[in-house]
N, C-alpha and C positions, 0 to 999 in steps of 0.2 A: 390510568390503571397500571400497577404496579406491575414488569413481567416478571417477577421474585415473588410469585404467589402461592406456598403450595397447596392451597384451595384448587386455585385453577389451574395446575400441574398437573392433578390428575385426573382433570376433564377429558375427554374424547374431543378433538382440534381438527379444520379441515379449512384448506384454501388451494386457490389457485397456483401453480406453481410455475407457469409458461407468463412470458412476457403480455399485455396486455396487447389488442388488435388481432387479428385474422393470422391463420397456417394453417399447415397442413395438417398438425396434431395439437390437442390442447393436453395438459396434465394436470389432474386436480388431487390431491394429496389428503392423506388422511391420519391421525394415529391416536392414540389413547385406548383405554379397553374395552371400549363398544365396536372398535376397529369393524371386525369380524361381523357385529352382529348387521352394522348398516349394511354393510356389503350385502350379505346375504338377504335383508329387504330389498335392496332396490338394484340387485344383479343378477339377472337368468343365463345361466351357461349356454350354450350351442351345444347339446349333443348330450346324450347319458355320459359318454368318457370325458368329457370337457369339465373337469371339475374344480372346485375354486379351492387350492390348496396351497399350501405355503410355499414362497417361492416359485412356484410357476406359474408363467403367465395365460392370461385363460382367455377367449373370444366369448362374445356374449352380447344381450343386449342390456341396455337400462331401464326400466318400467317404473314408473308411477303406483307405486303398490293403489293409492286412493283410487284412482282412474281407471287404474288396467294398462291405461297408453306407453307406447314404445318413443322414448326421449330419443335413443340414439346407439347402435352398434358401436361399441368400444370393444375396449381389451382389458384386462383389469389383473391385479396383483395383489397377493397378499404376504407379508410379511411378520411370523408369527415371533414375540420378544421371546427371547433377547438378540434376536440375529435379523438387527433393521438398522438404521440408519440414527435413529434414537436410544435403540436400544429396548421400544414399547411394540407393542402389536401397531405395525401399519400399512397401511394400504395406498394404492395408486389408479387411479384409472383414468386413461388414454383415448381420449375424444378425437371427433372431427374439429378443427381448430377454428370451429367459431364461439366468438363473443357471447353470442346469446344461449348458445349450447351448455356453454362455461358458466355463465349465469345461474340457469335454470337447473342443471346438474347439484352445483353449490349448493342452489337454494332446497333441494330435495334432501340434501342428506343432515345442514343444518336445522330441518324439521323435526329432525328426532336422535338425541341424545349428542349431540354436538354444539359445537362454537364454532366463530371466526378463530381463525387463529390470528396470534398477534408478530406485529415483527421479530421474524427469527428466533419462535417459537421452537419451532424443528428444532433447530439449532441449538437453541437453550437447553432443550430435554434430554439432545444426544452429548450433552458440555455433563447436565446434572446427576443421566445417568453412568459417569467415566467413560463412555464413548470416544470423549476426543480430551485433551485438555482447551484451557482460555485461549492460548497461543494458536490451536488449529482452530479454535469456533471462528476468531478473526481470519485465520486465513480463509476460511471458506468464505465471507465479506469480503476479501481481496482479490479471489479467483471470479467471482461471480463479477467485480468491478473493474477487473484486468482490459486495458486498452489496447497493452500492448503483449505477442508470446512472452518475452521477457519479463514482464510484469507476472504472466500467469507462472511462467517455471519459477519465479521464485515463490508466490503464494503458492503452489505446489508443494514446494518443498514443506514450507510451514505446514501446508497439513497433514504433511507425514509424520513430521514431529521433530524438523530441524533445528526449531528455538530450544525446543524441550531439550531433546538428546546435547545440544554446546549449554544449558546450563544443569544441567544434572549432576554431570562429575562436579563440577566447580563448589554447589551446593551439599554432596558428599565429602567434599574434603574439608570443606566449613564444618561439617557436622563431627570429623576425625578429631578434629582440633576441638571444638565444645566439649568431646567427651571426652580429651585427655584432660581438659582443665574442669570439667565435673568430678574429673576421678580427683584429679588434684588437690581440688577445695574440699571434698566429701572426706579423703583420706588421705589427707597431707601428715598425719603423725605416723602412718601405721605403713606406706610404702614409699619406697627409694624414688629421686624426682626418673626418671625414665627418658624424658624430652629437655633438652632444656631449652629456655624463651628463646634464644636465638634459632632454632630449628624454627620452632615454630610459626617466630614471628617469621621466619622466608616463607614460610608456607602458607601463611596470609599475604606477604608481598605477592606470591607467583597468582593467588586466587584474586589478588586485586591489578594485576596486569591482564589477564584476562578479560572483565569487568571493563578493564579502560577500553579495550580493544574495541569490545562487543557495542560500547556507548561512540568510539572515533568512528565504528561505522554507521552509526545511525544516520548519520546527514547523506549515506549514498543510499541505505535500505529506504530513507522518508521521500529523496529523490525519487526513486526506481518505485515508489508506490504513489506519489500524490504529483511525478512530474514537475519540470524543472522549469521554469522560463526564460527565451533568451529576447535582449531587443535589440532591435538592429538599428544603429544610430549613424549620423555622420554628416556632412554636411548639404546642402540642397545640390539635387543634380549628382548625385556621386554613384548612383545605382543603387541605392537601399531596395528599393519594390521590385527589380528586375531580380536580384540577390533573395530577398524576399520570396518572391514566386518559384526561382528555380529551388531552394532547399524547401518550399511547400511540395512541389512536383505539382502545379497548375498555378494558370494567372489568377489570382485573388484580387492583387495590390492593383492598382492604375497603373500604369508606365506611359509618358509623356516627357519628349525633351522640354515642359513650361517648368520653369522651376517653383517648387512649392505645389507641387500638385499635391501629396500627400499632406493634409491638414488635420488629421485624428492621429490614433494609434489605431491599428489594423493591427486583430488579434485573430490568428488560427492555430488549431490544434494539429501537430505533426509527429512522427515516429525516426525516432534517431538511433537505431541498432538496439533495438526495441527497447530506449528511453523515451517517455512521454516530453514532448516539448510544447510548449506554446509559444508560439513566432510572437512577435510584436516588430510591426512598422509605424516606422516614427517618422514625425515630421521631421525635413531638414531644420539643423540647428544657424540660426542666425539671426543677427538683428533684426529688426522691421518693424513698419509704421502701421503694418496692417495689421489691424483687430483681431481676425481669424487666425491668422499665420502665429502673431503672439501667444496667442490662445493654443494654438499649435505647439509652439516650441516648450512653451511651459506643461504640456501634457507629455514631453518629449522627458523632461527633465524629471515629473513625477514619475516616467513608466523609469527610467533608469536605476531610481532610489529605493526600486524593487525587485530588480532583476536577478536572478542568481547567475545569469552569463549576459552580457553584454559584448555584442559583433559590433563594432566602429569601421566602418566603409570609406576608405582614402580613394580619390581619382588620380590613375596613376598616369592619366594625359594631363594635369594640371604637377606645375611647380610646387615641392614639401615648403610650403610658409610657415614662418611664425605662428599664426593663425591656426592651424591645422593642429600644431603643436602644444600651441596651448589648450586648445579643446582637449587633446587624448590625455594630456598631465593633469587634465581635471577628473578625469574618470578614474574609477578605482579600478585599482591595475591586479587586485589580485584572482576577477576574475573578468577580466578582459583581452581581447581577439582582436586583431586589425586586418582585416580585408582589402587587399593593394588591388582595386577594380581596376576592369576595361584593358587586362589584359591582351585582347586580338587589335587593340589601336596601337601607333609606336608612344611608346611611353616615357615620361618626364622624370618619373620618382620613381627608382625601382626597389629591391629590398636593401643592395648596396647603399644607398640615400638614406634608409630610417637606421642602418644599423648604427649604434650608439646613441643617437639620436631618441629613442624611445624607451630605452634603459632593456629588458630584458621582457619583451612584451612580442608575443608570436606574430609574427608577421606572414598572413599566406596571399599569395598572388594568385587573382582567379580574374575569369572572365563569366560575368552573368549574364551573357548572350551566349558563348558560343560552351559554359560550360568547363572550362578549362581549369582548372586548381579545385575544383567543388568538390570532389573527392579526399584530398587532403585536407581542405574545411573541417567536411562533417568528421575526420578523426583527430583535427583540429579540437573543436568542441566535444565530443568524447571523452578525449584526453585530460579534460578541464572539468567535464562533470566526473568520473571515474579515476579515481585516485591510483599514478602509476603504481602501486605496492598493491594493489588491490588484487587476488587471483582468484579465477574458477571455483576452487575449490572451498571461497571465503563463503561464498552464496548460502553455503548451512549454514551459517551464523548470522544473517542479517535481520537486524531489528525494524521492522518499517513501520511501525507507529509509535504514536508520544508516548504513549500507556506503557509501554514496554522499556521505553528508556527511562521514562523515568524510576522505573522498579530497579532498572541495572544502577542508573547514578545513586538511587539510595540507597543500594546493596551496597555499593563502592564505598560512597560517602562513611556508612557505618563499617563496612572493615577497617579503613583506615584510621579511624579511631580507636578501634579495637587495637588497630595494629600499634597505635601510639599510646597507649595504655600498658601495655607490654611490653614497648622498651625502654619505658620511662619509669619500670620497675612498679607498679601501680598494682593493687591488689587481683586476683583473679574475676572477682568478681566483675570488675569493670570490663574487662575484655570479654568477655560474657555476655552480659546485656549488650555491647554494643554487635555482638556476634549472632545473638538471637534475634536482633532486627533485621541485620543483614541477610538471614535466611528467610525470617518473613516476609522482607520486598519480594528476592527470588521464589519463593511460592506464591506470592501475590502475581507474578508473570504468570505463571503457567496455571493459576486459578485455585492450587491447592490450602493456598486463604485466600478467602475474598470473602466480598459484603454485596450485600444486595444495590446499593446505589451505582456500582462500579458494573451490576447484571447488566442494570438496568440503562446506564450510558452506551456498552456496548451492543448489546440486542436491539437496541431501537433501531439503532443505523441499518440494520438489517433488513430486506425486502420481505414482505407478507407472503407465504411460502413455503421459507426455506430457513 
């Protein structure tokens, strides 16, 4: 079922809106233009003044109009359009937070003049009636999937309307430029050129510096919304599980002086200055005769060929070998960490030993027992996922899905043909078309063109609800 329906857009829609299992309060949600009239079937106020009016919220019970029976004392809310969450007449009402209550509630009001709603219905109708634009319907998907504060303040921001407000101007000066070379082409005999191409064409340069910006941040906006992975590798015995458990904050991993005890990858979800990370412990890397261990290291070597951060774990009571050396030159160094362990023992290799030795590759000394350098680590790793040019103030501008960058690289991509079209002296018309696509990607971001298959990809993702 298509959710780009407008048949069933102007149906009267209702669902669950509270996580599924037991609480304190359940919320079961309502809207379309029968809003009002279910309500008032199957909700009796408490009191002559207790009355069900818009915007305030009212105590009552539920009843069974068929039966007479009292389902359940709630609270219940009405929201009369245009001033709801959609932008339609809707409603709310606020259960004791069972399951079956939830059920049975549902099942009363979808008896008369309602549906199920479908995923991210809500959501769609408050996108279709200019409630929010594309760019906030996703962030409300992002706040509701936020792992971590950080995650939520920046889907926050999105549905204020951050993406929108940094491409707005950028799309207005696009359109300054179209309509000087509209005037151009329509009355090139009858007025004086006014601009000439090289103005202009800067003026597509700075709209497509921009553009570049808003697309170099997308690998930190994608990170900071779907989480990053790091894997902690190095050789058997070197403290990867002990390093492991201490940046998890609990023991997960095994820890045993047998070397080779860790024979999978061990994957856990953790929070790193509220970046999403996924730990991965790996088996030590080394030869062996053993089935399992082999089987081990080559799961070691796939989790690496994934990794967007890689932590490589030195023992810094063992002598720097050849060996050691050539493992970390085999790793790709541009997003990799060296951890000099076992800091509280007296030590063999220290960071004096790797400098030059390892080319220009962060070396931090920590101890995974007693805790020593973990501090420096984790902004260590920070450092690596967060781009030092990156500031505070960028966070209004970040791009955290594919959908969105890809609308910026095609905006980009067709200015800069527009732009080469223009100084390669090339008629107006050509800078043009390539100028009127680049504003359709940019309305295509924020929803102001779009097609029903692109509704339909985003609102699925959506929970039933909301």
């Amino acid at each position: 079922m298509s959710c780009f329906d407008p048949g069933q857009l102007t149906e009267t829609i209702a669902a669950v809106s509270t996580p599924p299992g037991r609480g304190a309060l359940g919320i079961i949600r309502l809207c379309g233009p029968d809003t009002l009239a279910i309500l008032q079937r199957i909700f009796r106020p408490a009191g002559q003044r207790n009355q069900l009016t818009t915007h305030r919220m009212c105590f009552g019970v539920l009843v069974d109009p068929a039966s007479g029976q009292t389902i359940d004392q709630v609270m219940a809310v009405y929201f009369a359009a245009p001033h709801s969450y959609t932008g339609e007449d809707m409603g709310e009402i606020s259960h004791h937070g069972s399951p079956v209550l939830a059920a049975e509630i549902l099942d009363l009001i979808l008896q008369d003049r309602a549906r199920l709603a479908l995923p991210g219905e809500f959501t769609l109708r408050a996108f279709l009636n200019g409630k929010m634009d594309l760019a906030q319907a996703e962030a409300v998907r992002d706040l509701i999937d936020a792992r971590t504060s950080y995650q939520a303040r920046i889907a926050g921001k999105q549905l204020e309307g951050s993406v929108s407000r940094t491409i707005r101007p950028l799309k207005e000066r696009l359109i300054g430029v179209i309509t000087h070379l509209e005037t151009t082409v329509e009355f090139a005999e009858d007025m004086p050129e006014t601009e000439s191409r090289a103005h202009l064409s800067a003026a597509l340069a700075d709209v497509a510096r921009s553009l570049a910006a808003l697309e170099d941040n997308f690998r930190l906006g994608h990170l900071l919304r779907q989480g990053a992975s790091l894997v902690i590798t190095g050789r058997p015995n070197v403290g990867k599980s002990s390093l492991f458990n201490r940046l998890l904050g609990e023991d997960r991993a095994i820890v045993t002086e047998i070397s080779g005890t860790t024979r999978d990858v061990l994957r856990e979800p953790a929070n790193l200055f509220g970046i999403p990370l996924i730990l991965m412990d790996t088996a030590g890397i080394r030869t062996s005769d053993d089935m399992v261990e082999k089987l081990g290291v080559e799961r070691s070597y796939s989790a690496l060929g994934q990794a967007d951060l890689i932590l490589h774990v030195m023992d810094a009571t063992r002598h720097l070998e050849a060996e050691e050396l050539d493992l970390i030159r085999s790793l790709p160094h541009d997003n990799l960490i060296v951890a000099l362990n076992k800091q509280d023992l007296p030590p063999r290799t220290t960071t004096a030993d790797t400098d030059g030795r390892l080319g220009d590759q962060t070396v931090v000394p920590v101890s995974a027992l007693t805790g020593e350098g973990l501090d420096t680590l984790r902004e260590a790793i920070r450092d690596r996922l967060i781009p030092p040019t990156f500031r505070p103030e960028m966070e209004n501008g970040l791009i955290t899905n594919l959908r969105q960058q890809q609308c910026i690289r095609q905006g980009h991509v067709q200015l800069q043909r527009a732009q080469a079209a223009m100084e390669t002296g090339m008629s107006e018309e050509y800078s043009l078309y390539h100028l009127y696509r680049a504003v359709r990607s940019l309305d295509e971001l924020t929803g102001q063109t779009t097609v029903e298959d692109i509704l339909d990809r985003i609102f699925a993702t959506f929970c039933i609800g909301k």
